[in-house]
N, C-alpha and C positions, 0 to 999 in steps of 0.2 A: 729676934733672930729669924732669918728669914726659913719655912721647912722645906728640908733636902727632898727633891723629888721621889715619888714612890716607883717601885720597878715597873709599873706600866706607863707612867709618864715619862720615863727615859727612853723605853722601844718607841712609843710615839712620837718623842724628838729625833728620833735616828729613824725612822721609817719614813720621815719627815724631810730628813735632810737625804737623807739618800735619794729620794722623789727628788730634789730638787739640784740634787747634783747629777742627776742622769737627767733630768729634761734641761739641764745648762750644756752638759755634753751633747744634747741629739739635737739641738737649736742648729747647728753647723750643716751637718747632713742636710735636715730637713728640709734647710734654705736651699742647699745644693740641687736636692731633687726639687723643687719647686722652680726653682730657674730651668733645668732642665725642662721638664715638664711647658714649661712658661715659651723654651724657644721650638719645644716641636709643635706647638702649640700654632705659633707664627710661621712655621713651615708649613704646617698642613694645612693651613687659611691662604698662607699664597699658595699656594698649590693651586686650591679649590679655585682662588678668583682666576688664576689663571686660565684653568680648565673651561671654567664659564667663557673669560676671553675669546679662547679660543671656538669656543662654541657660539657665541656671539657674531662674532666678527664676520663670517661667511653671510651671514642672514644679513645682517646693515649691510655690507658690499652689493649683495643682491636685490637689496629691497632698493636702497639706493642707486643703483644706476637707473635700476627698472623706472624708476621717481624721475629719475632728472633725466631720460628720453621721451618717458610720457606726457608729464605736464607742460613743458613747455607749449607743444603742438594737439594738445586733447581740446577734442572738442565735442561738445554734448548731441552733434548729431551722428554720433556715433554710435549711441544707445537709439536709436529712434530709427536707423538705417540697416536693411541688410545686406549683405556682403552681397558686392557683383564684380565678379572675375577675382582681380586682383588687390580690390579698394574697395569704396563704399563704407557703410558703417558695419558695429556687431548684435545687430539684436537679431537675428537669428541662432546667434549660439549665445548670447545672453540666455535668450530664450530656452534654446535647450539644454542648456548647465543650468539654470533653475529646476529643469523636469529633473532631471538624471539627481541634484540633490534631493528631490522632494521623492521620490522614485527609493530612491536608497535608503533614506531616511526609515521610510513604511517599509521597504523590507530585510533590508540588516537590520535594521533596528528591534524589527519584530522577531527575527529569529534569535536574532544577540542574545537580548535579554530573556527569552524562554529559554534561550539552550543553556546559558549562564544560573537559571535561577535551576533548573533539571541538575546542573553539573556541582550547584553548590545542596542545595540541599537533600538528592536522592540519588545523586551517584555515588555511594559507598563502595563498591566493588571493584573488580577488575574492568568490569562494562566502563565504571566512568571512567578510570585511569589510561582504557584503550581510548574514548571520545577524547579524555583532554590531549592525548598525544597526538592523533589524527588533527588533532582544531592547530596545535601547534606546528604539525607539518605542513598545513593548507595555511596556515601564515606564512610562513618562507617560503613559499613556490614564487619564483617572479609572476608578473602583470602578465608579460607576454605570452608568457606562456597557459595563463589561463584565457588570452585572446583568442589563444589559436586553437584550445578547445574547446572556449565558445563558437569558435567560427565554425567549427568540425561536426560541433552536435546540436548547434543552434538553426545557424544560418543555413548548413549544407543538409544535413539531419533530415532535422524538422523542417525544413524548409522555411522557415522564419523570414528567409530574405535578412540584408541590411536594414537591423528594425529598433525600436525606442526596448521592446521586452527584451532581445537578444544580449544589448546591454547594459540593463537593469539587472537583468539575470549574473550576468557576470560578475558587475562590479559587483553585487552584492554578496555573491559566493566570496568576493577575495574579501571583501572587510567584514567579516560576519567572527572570523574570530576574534578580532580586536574585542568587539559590543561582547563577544561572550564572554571572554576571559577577565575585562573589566568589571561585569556584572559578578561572575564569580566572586573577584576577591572582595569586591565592595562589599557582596551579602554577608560573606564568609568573618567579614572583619566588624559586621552588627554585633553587641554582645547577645550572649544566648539570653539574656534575662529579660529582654524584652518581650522573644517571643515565649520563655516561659509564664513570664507575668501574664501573657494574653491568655492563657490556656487555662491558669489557674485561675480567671475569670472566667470562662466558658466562652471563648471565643471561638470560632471556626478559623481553621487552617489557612483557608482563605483569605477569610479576613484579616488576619494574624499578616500575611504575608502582605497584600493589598495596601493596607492602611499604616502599619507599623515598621516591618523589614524593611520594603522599598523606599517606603519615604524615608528612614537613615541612611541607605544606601544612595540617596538619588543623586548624591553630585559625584561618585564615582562610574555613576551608568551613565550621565550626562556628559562624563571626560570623553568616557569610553564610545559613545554615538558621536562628538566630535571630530575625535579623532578619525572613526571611519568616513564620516562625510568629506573631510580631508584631505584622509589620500583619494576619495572615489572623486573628488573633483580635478585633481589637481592631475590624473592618468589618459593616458592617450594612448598608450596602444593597445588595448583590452576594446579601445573604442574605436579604433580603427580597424579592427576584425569583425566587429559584430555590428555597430551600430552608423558604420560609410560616415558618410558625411553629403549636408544637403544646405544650399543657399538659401531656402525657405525658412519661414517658421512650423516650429513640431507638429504634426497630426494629431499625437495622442493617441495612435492607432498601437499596437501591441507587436504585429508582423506589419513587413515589407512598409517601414516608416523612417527612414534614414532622418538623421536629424546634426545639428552644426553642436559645435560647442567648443568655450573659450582654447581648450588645449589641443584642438586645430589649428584654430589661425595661430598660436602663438608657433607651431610646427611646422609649419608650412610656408607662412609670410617672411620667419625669419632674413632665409637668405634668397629673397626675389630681388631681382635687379628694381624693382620700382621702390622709392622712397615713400611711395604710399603703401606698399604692401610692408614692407618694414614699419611703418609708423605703426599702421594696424594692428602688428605682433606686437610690439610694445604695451599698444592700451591693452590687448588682448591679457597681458601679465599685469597688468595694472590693474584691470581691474580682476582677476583672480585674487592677488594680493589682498585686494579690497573685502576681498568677496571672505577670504580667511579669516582677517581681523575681525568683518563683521560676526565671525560665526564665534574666535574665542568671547568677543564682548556679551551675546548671548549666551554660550555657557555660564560666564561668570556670574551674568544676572540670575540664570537659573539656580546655580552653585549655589549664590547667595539667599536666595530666598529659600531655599531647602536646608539650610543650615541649621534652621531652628528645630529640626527634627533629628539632628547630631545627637551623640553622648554628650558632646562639651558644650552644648546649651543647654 
């Protein structure tokens, strides 16, 4: 004879089946909400790709025309030539959009990253919360209108004259808060245990920062100096208040040094009745364009070789 269950193996049969009569009933929902889930899921994926399209699409139409007026008629003595009148080649303002990056580079970049690294690790107060709002307002001023205070307190001022310092000076006041507020988040987003770990070694502050902090930080400081090299190259009327414009190549001088550069001729040659001054705006964007490409492909390189100083390697 087989023995009649005891009273706790009968609550365990029926606790038993009740679990399994309520996960047979919620199999239905569950599927419901998971489809659900499953088609907002595919809504907000097209959404996104669309979003991108759209964000997309302007830059191919533009990078593309730009492409198929340039190459057809580009020819390399045009890097070798400088502008005379209306034609000729552009290594005069090649020339001088090399200075004005390299110009910009040494000093947004210098001030970026120290106001960035001041506003992440010892602006506690009101003081930094007043600097970060200030850095934010001096980012949305238009170009132009920092042109024309360049031109007011540069050129007429000081007497600078139309010169290479007038604006270096300029572009670098307008991209300085991009480098700083990059640097910021970048430091900000180091975990603290790195630089605790330094400390409880006896390391210096310094050093801590130097060798540790920044090198995790470095491909978000590295976005952050692309970026402003960017827009400082890619502005023209900041540059046409402060720094004229000259058929020559650059002096190098600081005042009264007028100098050429790519986002002249592409402003200027635009709409000339001659089909050489139009060709020249063309290359003039071409190779801007060029000049962009090349600069994210060196971020990236830096990007990548600073990665090993990540959290996630």
């Amino acid at each position: 004879m087989s023995e009649k269950p005891s009273v706790s193996q009968s609550k365990s049969y029926a606790n038993q089946l009740n679990f399994s009569t309520l996960s047979n009933l919620g199999e239905v929902p569950r599927t419901m909400n998971d489809r659900r889930r499953g088609l907002k899921a595919r809504i907000a994926w097209s959404l996104s790709y669309f979003t991108l399209l759209l964000v997309i699409a302007p830059a191919i139409l533009i990078v593309g025309h730009v492409v198929l007026q340039a190459l057809p008629h580009f020819q390399f003595s045009v890097l070798t030539t400088n502008t005379t009148g209306l034609g000729g080649g552009l290594k005069n303002e090649i020339a001088g959009t090399l200075v004005i990056v390299v110009g910009v580079l040494v000093i947004a970049g210098g001030l970026g990253i120290l106001s960035g690294i001041y506003l992440s690790n010892y602006a506690r107060s009101k003081v930094g919360n007043f600097l970060r709002s200030s850095s934010e307002v001096l980012a949305g001023i238009p170009s132009i209108v920092f042109g024309y205070v360049g031109y007011i307190a540069l050129v007429v001022h000081f007497h600078w004259g139309f010169s290479l310092g007038a604006g270096l000076v300029t572009l670098s006041l307008m991209v300085v808060p991009y480098v700083s507020k990059t640097t910021e988040v970048a430091l900000r987003q180091v975990p603290s245990g790195y630089s605790e770990g330094g400390e409880a070694l006896g390391l210096s502050e310094g050093y801590i920062l130097r060798r540790i902090t920044l090198k995790s930080a470095l491909p978000g400081v590295v976005t952050g100096i692309i970026v402003a090299v960017a827009i400082a190259t890619g502005e023209t009327a900041p540059l046409l208040y402060t720094a004229g414009y000259s058929q020559n190549l650059p002096k190098l001088a600081v005042t009264h040094s007028p100098l050429g550069y790519l986002t002249y001729a592409v402003w200027t040659f635009y709409n000339q009745p001659s089909k050489a001054a139009v060709q020249l705006s063309y290359d003039a964007a071409f190779l801007l364009i060029l000049g962009v490409v090349l600069l994210i492909v060196i971020s990236r390189i830096v990007v990548s070789a600073s990665q090993k100083h990540s959290e996630n390697r």
